[in-house]
C-alpha positions in Angstrom: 0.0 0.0 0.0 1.4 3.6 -1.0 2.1 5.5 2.2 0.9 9.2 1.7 3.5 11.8 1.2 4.8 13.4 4.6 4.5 16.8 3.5 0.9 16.3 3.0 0.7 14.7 6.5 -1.3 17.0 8.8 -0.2 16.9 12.3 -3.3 16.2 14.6 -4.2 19.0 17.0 -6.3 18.8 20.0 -8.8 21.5 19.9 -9.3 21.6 23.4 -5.7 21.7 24.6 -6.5 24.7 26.4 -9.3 23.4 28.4 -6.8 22.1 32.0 -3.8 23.8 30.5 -1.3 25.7 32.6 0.0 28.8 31.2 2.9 30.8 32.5 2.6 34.2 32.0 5.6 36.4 30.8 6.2 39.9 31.3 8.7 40.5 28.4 10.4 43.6 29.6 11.3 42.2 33.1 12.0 38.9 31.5 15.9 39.0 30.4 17.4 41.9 28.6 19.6 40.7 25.8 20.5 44.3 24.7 22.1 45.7 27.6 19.3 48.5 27.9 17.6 47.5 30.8 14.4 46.5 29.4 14.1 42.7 28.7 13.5 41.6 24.8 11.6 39.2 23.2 15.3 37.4 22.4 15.5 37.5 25.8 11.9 35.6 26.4 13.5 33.3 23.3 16.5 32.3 25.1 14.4 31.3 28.4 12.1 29.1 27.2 13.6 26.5 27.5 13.3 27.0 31.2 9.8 27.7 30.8 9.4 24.3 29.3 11.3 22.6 32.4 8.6 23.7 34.7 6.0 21.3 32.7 3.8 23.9 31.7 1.6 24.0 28.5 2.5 27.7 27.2 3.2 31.2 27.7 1.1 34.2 27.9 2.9 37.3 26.5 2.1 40.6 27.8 1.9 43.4 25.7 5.0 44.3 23.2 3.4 46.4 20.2 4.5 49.5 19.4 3.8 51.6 21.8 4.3 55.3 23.5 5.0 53.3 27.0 2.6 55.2 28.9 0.8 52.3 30.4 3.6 49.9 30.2 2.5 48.5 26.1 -1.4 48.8 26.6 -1.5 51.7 25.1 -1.0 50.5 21.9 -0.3 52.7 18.7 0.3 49.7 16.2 -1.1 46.2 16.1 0.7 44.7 13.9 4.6 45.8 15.2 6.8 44.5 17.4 7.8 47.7 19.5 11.5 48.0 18.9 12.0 47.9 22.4 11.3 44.5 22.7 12.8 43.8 19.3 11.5 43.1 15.7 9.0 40.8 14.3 11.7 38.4 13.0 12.4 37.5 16.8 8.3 37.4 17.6 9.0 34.8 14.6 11.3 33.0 15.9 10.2 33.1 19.2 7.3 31.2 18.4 8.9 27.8 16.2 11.0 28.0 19.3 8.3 27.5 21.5 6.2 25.7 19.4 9.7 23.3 18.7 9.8 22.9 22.7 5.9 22.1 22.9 4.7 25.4 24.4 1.6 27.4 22.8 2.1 30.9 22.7 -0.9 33.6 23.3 -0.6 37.0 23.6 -2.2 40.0 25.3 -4.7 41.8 22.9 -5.3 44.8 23.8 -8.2 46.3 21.8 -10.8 48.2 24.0 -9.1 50.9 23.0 -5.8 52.5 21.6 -2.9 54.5 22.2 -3.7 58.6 21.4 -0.8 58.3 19.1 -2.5 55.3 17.1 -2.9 56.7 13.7 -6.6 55.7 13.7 -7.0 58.4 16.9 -4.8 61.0 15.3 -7.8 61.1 11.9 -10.6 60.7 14.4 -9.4 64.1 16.6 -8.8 66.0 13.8 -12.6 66.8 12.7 -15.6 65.8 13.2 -16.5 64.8 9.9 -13.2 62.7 8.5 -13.3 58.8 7.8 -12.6 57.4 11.4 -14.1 60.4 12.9 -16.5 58.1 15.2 -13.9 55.5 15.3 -13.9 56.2 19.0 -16.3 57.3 21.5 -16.7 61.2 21.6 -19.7 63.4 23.3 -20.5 67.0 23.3 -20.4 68.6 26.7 -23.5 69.5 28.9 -24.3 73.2 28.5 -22.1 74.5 31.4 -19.1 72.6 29.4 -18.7 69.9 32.0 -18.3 66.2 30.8 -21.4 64.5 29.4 -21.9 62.2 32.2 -20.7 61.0 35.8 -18.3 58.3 34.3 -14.9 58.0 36.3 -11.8 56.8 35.0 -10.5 53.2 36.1 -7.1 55.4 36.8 -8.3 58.6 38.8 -10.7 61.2 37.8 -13.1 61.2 35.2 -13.7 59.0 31.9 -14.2 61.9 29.3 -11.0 64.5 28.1 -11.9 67.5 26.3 -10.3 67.8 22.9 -10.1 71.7 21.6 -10.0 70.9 17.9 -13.3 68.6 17.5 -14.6 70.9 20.8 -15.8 67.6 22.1 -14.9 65.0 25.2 -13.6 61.6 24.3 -14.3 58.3 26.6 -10.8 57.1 28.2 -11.5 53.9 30.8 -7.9 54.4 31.7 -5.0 56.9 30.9 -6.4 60.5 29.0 -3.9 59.1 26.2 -5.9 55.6 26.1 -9.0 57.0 24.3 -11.7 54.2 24.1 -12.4 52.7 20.5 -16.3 52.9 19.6 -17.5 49.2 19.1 -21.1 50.4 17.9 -18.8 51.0 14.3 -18.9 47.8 12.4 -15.8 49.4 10.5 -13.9 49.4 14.1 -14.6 46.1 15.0 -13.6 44.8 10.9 -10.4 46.6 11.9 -9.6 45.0 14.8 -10.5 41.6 13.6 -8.0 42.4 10.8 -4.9 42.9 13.3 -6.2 39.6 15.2 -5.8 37.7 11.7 -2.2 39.1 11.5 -1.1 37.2 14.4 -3.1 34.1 13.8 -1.3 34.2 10.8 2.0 34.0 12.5 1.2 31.3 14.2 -0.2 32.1 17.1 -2.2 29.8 19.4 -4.5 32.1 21.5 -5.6 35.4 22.8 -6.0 37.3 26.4 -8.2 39.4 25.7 -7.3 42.6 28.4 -11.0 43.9 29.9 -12.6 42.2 27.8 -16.6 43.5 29.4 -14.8 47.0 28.5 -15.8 46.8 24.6 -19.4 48.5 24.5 -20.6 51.2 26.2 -24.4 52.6 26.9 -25.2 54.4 23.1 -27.0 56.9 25.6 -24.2 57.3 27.8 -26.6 57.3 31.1 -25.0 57.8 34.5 -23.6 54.8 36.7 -25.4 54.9 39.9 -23.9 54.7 43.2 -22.8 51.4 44.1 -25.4 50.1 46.8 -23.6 48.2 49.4 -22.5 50.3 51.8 -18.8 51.3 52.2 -18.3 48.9 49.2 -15.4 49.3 46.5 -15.3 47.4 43.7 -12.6 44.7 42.7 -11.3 46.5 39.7 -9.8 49.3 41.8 -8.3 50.0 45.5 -10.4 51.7 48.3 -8.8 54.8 47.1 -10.6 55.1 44.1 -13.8 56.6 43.5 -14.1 54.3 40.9 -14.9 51.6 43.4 -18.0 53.5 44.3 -20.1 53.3 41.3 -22.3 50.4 40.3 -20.6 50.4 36.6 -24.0 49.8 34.6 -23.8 52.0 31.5 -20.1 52.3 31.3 -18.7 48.6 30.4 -20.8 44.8 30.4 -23.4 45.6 27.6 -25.4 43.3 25.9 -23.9 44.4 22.6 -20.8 42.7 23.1 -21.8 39.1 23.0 -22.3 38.9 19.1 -18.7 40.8 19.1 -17.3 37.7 20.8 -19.0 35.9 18.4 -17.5 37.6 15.5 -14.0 36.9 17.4 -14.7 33.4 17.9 -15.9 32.8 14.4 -12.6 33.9 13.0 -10.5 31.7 15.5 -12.5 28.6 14.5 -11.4 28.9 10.6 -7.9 28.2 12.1 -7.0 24.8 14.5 -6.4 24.5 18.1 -6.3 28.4 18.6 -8.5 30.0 21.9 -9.3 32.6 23.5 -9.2 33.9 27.5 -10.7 36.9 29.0 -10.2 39.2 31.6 -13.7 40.0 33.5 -13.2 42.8 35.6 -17.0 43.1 36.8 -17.3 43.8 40.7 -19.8 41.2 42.4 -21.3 40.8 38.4 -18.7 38.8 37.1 -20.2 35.3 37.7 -22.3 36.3 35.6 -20.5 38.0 33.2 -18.2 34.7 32.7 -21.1 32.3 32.4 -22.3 35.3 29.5 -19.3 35.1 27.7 -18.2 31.2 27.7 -21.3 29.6 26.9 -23.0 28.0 24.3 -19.1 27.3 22.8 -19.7 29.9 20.3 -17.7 32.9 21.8 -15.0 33.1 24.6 -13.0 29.6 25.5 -12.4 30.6 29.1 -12.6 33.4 31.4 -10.8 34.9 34.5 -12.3 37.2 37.2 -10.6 38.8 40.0 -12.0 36.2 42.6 -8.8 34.4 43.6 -6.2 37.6 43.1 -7.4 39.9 46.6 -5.6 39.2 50.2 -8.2 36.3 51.3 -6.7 33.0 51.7 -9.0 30.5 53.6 -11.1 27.7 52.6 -14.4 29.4 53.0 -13.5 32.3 49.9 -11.9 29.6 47.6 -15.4 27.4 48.1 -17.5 29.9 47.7 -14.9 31.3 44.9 -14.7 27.9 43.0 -18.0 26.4 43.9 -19.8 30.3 42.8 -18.0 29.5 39.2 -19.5 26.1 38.9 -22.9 26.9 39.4 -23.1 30.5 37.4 -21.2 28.4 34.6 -23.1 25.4 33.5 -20.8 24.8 30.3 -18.2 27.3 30.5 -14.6 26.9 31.5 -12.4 29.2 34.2 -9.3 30.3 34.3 -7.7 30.4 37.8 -4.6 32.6 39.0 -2.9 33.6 42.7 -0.8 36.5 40.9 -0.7 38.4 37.7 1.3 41.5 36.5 -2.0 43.8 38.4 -1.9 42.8 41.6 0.2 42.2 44.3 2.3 39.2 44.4 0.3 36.6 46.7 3.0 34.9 48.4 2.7 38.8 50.6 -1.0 38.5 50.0 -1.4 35.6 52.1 1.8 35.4 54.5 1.1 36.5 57.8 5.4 36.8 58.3 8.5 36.4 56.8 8.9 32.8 58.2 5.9 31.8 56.3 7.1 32.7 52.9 8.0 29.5 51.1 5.4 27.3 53.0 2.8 29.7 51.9 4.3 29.7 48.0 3.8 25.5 48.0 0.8 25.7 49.6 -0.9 28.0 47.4 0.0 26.5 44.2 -0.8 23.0 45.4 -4.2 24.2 46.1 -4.2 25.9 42.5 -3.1 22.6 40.9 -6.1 20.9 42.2 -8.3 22.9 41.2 -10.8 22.5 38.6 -10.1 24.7 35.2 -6.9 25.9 34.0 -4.4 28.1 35.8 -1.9 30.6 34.8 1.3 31.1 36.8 3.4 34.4 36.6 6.5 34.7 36.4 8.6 34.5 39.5 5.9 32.9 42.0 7.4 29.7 41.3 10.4 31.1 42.9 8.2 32.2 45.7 8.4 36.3 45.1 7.5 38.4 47.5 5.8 42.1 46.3 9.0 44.5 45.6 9.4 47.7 48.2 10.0 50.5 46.3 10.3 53.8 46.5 8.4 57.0 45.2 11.0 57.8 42.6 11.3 54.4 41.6 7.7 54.2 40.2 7.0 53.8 36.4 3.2 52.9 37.2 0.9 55.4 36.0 -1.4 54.3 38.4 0.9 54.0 41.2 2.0 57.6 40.7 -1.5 58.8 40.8 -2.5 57.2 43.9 0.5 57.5 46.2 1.2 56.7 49.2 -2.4 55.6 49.8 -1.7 52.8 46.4 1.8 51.8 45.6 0.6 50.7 42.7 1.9 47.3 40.5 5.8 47.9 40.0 5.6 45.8 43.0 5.0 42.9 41.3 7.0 44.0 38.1 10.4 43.9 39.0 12.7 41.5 37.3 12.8 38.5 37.4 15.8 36.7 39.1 18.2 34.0 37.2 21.6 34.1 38.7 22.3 34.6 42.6 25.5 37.4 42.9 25.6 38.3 39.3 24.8 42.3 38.4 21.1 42.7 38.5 20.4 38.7 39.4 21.2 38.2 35.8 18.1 39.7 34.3 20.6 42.4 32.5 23.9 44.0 32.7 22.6 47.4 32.5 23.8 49.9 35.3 20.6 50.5 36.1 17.4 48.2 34.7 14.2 49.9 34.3 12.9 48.6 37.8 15.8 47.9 40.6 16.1 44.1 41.5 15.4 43.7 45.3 18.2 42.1 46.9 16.3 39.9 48.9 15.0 38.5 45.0 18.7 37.9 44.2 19.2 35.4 46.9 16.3 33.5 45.6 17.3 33.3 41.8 17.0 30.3 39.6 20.3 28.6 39.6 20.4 29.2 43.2 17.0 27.2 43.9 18.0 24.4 41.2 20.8 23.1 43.5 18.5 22.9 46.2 16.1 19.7 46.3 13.4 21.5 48.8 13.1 25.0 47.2 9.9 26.3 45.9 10.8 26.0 42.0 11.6 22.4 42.3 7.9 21.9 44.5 6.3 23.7 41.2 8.1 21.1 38.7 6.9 18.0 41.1 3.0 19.2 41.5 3.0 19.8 38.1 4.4 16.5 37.1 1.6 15.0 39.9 -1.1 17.2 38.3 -0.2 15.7 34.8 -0.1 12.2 35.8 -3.5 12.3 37.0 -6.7 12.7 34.4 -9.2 14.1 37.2 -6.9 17.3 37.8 -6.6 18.0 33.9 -10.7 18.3 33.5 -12.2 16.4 36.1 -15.2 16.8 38.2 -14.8 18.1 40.9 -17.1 18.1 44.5 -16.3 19.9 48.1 -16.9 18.3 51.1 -18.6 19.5 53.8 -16.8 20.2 57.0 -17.2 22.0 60.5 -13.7 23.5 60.3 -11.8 25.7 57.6 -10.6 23.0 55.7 -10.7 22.6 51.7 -12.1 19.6 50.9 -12.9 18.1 47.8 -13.1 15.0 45.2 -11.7 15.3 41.5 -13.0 12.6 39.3 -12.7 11.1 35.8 -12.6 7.9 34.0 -12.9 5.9 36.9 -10.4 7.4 38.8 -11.2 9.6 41.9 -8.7 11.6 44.0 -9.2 13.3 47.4 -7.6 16.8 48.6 -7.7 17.7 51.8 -5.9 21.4 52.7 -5.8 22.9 55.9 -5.1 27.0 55.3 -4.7 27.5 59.0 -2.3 28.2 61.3 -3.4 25.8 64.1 -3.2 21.7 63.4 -6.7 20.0 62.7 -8.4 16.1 62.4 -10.3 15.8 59.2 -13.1 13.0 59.9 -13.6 11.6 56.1 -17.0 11.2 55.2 -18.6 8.2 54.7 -18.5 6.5 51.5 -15.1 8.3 51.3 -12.9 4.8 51.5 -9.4 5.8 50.8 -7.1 3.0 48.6 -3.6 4.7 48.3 -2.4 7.5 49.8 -0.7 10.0 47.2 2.0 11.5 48.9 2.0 15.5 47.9 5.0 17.5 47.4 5.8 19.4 49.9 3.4 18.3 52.8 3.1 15.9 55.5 -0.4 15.0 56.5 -1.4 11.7 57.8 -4.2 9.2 58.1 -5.2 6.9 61.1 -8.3 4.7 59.7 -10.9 7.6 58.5 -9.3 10.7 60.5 -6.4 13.0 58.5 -4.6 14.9 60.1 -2.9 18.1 59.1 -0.4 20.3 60.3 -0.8 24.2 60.0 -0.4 24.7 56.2 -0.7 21.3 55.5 -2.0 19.2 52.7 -3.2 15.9 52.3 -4.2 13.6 48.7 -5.4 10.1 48.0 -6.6 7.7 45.4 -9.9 6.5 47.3 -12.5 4.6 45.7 
């Protein structure tokens, strides 16, 4: 029998790859700097992956590197389809994806499109009359008679949403920086547009999308005003306590109805390619359950989604029940995304710590309890080294938002700052710069990479082994998964699949506790976790402070 020809041989790709994945998220420009410049490079993110792959993760998520003015660190974005030459050129995005894809990794990237750098050309035609071809490419208003903005509106970063522009004599909508003005999604032409620079990239060979606040899109055509937020004293999860922003119930401004058939319109374009997906970022106060279970269902729209559930200061059993088991029952056939960290918020190793001491216990912990979880997870680069949020000071800042809010809101060069590969090299070996464009904490130095690869106990090496667990079990990948109840503040729960049925049991308290199984609950082999030492005498566990526990029961 003739064997077909091999070029014709198309390589078989699993659609759902995404669905139980773990994706490590890279910040490229605290990466590794290959220039010398102090800013880390996409050669730089090229010549780490490797690494990346050791870890046993499924792919990368690359922040923001189009061209860009900088003024919100690349998401401000005033060309889609450029590399920003500060991170390199689009022959290195090349290459940095057959290297990744050579080493098994997907690659997705941040898109950033709810709206624009002010220096995008498309803004530079819209502001210059009222009457040129992209003149309602973006969101404008005429003031109210006294001149004041056209609504109550506040801005995500301080102040209000609208900026008066003299030479169209009208206010434009900015969710974030005055030089981020938002795009106007009502435009078919805007949304062909953007659809066109998301075809770029899956043309290069991308494999997915994070779509950056993706409920931003749409706002209210009749631009009515938010009311106050009801709950009393309450902020919302998109910004500090020190933000008015927090104090408005954010109905007219972001979430509308109009952008489900926009995710449509995304998702139809992704399914003429294979095995590509999409995540978003829900930033929707106490609405994002909802929100989520909007945008992931019915399989025609978003893949997964991520809220802000798991990334504030609580780390108990009770919030990741209510957190995990909330998801599951607002999102009948949708699929989550879970994180600790991100590049937004403060790192959660000082999150959850209660002292110094604590520090590494608290890092395995955490992402043992991640790893069980059910849904995919994204890591960010450094917790697996156990990172602590950065000290810095005033005149170290390059956050916008950090800078506007001080000292009541350090803002998120906190969680920035490079990351750490040699111990005692210049600048832990992120660069050779004199000075990089965030300082490298000392105390980060002395937990660098090659430092914590000689050590059999350190937290990177606990990240490689509950990975390895988590991939040699079918339940964790997509499982079910069921909590059990319990009198104390313990996290219990089943993961199940194919036959096969694990038990976690995770004390997130200080003090040692006796977990009385269930019954029905017979346990068959205990499954020793990394990290941990819990025991079992007949149907009673029992956990040390911190402490987890797994078994194969039946």
């Amino acid at each position: 029998m003739t064997q077909p020809n091999a070029a014709t041989i198309k390589p078989v790709i699993n659609a759902d790859w995404w669905r139980g994945a773990v994706i490590y998220q890279v910040y490229p420009r605290s990466f590794q700097d290959t220039t010398g410049d102090g800013y880390g490079d996409l050669p730089g993110v090229t010549k780490r992956l490797p690494y990346i792959a050791s870890l046993g993760v499924d792919g990368i998520w690359l922040s923001p590197f189009f061209t860009s003015p900088m003024a919100d660190m690349g998401y401000d974005v005033s060309d889609y389809r450029n590399v920003d030459k500060l991170f390199g050129t689009l022959d290195d995005f090349d290459i940095l994806v057959a290297e990744a894809h050579r080493l098994g990794l997907k690659v997705i990237i941040d898109q950033v499109i709810s709206h624009t750098s002010d220096q995008h050309p498309w803004f530079v035609d819209s502001r210059a009359s009222r009457t040129n071809s992209k003149a309602d490419w973006y969101v404008w208003a005429n003031p109210k008679p006294d001149g004041t903005a056209p609504n109550n509106w506040l801005s995500v970063f301080g102040g209000p949403a609208w900026e008066w522009d003299g030479v169209r004599k009208q206010y434009y909508m900015h969710n974030f920086l005055t030089s981020q003005p938002d795009l106007n999604f009502h435009n078919t032409e805007v949304q062909d547009a953007l659809l066109d620079t998301v075809r770029f990239w899956l043309d290069r060979g991308v494999d997915g999308f994070r779509l950056d606040t993706v409920n931003y899109y749409f706002h209210d055509k009749a631009l009515r005003n938010n009311p106050p937020l009801d709950e009393e004293g309450a902020f919302g999860l998109d910004a500090p306590d020190v933000n008015p922003y927090g104090m408005q119930n954010h109905l007219y401004d972001k979430t509308q109805s109009e952008n489900i058939e926009f995710l449509k319109r995304f998702r139809t374009l992704l399914d003429r390619y294979d095995g590509r997906m999409t995540v978003g970022e829900v930033g929707d106060g106490a609405r994002s359950l909802k929100t989520v279970a909007a945008y992931t269902s019915g399989n025609d729209k978003l893949n997964m989604c991520y809220t802000f559930d798991l990334l504030g200061p609580d780390f108990t059993a009770e919030h990741i029940r209510n957190s995990v088991d909330g998801f599951h029952k607002a999102v009948t056939d949708g699929w989550v995304c879970w994180a600790f960290s991100n590049h937004d918020v403060v790192r959660h190793v000082s999150r959850f710590t209660e002292s110094g001491a604590e520090r590494e216990h608290i890092a395995k912990l955490a992402f043992s309890v991640l790893a069980s979880l059910r849904g995919s997870i994204c890591l960010y680069q450094g917790e697996e080294l156990g990172l602590t949020e950065a000290e810095l000071a005033f005149e170290d800042l390059r956050d916008p938002y950090g800078i506007r809010f001080w000292p009541a809101f350090k803002g998120r060069d906190g969680c920035r700052t490079p990351m750490v590969w040699e111990t005692g090299s210049p600048n832990a070996g992120f660069s050779t710069a004199e000075k990089p464009w965030l300082p490298v904490p000392y105390d980060h130095g002395l937990l660098a990479v090659d430092g914590q690869e000689r050590k059999p106990d350190t937290v990177l090496h606990h990240y490689r082994e509950t990975l390895a667990f988590r991939k040699s079990h079918g339940p964790l990948i997509d499982g079910d998964m069921t909590f059990l109840d319990s009198n104390q503040d313990v996290l219990a729960f089943t993961r199940s699949k194919a036959g096969e049925s694990l038990l976690f049991v995770f004390n997130l308290t200080r003090e040692p506790v006796d977990f009385l199984l269930p019954k029905g609950v017979v346990v068959k082999d205990i499954l020793p976790m990394p990290g941990f030492s819990a025991t079992m005498n007949q149907q009673v566990v029992k956990l040390d402070g911190l402490d987890g526990f797994s078994a194969l029961i039946a």
